[in-house]
N, C-alpha and C positions, 0 to 999 in steps of 0.2 A: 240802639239803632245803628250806628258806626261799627258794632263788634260786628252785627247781623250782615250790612255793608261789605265788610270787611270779609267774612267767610266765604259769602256769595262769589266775590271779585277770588277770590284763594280757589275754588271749587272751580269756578271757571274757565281760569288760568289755568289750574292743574289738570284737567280731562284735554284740553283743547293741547297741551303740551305733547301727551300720550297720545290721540288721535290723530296729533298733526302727519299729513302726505307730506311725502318730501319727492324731490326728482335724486334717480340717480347722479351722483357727482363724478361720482370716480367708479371705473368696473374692470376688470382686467380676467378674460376668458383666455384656457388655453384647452387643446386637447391634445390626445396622444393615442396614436392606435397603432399596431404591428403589420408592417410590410416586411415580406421578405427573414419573419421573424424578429428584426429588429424595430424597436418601439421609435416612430416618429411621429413628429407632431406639430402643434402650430400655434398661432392668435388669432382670435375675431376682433375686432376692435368698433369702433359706434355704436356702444352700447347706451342706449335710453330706456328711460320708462319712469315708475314711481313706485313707492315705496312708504305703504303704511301699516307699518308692522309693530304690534305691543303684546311683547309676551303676557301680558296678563290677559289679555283681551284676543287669544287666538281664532277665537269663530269670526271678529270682524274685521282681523288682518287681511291686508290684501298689498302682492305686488306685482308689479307686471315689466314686461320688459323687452326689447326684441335689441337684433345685433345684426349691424349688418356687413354682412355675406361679403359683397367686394370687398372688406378690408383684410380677409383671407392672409393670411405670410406665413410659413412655412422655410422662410429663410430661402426658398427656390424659386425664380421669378416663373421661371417655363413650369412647374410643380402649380404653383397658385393659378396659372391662367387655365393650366387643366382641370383643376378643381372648379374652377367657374363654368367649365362649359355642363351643357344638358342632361353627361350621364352621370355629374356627381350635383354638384350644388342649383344646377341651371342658376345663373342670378339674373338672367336680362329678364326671364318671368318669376323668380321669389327672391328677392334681392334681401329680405329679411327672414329674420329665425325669432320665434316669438314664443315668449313662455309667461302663463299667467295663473299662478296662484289659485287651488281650488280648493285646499286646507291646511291647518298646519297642525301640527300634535308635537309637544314638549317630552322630549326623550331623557333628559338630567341634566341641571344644572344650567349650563349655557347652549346646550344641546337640542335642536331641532329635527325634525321628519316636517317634510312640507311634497304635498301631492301638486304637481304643476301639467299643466296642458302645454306639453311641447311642440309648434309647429314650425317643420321645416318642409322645405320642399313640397308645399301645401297636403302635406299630412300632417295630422294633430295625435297625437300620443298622449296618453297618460302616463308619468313619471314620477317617480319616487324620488328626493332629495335631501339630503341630511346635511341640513346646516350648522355652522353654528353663529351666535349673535352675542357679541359683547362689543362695547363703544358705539355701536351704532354702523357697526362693522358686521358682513354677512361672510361668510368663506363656508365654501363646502365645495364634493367632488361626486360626478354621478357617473352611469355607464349606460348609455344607449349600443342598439344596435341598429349600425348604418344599413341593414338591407331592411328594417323597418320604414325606411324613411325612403326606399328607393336610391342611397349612395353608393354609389361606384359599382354596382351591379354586382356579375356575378366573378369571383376573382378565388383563383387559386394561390395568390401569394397574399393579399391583405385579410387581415383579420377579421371579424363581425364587429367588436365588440370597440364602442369610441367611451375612451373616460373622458370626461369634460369638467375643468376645474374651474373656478369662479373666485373673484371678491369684489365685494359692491359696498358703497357707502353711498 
């Protein structure tokens, strides 16, 4: 009876260990897109969400997230307030950027693909993402297009294409 105890309390412990949700702790988003030809770029910073993710278990992972938009830096103060106003980020009406997990597929090794619902500027995208997951540690890098989303219009000197880099714990 104590051995059968004893499993029961092991099997328990160990699925709930794996299943356990966690909050983001730590996130540090940057991106980079071509003005003028030359590649410039920035941080978002207030990143929250949760995070329950077990490579063995990919169809019941799930994480979510959003970032928020005023903490814009660009290293430009006049650059960042421009990006807040309506024809790029609007933030007085989407003050947040939200992405939430809608599958993930095991590419090698430590190697992830995970499909996410991106919304910014209250459009929702489907996006592609290529992680990767070791320590409990997330990093990866994706490319949206900013006139998908309604950013900065129409522009002869800025580029389409935003890479957005990521690590989350």
């Amino acid at each position: 009876m104590k051995h059968i105890s004893l499993a029961i309390i092991l099997l328990i412990t160990s699925t709930a260990a794996f299943a356990q949700t966690k909050s983001i702790s730590n996130a540090k988003v940057s991106f980079e897109i071509k003005n003028l030809g030359i590649k410039t770029g920035g941080t978002i910073g207030g990143v929250q969400g949760t995070i329950a993710f077990d490579p063995a278990a990919l169809a019941t992972s799930k994480i979510e997230a959003t970032a928020d938009v005023n903490t814009i830096n660009t290293d430009n103060d006049m650059r960042d307030e421009h990006l807040k106003k309506d024809d790029y980020f609007d933030v007085q009406k989407y003050p947040k950027i939200s992405l939430s997990s809608v599958s993930f597929k095991k590419a090698n090794g430590n190697s992830f693909t995970g499909q996410f619902n991106l919304t910014l500027k209250g459009k929702t995208k489907l996006v592609e993402v290529p992680f990767t997951y070791a320590d409990n540690s997330f990093k990866g890098s994706f490319k949206i297009n900013r006139r998908d989303f309604a950013i900065g219009g129409n522009s002869m000197t800025m580029g389409d294409e935003v890479t957005i880099n990521f690590e989350a714990k």
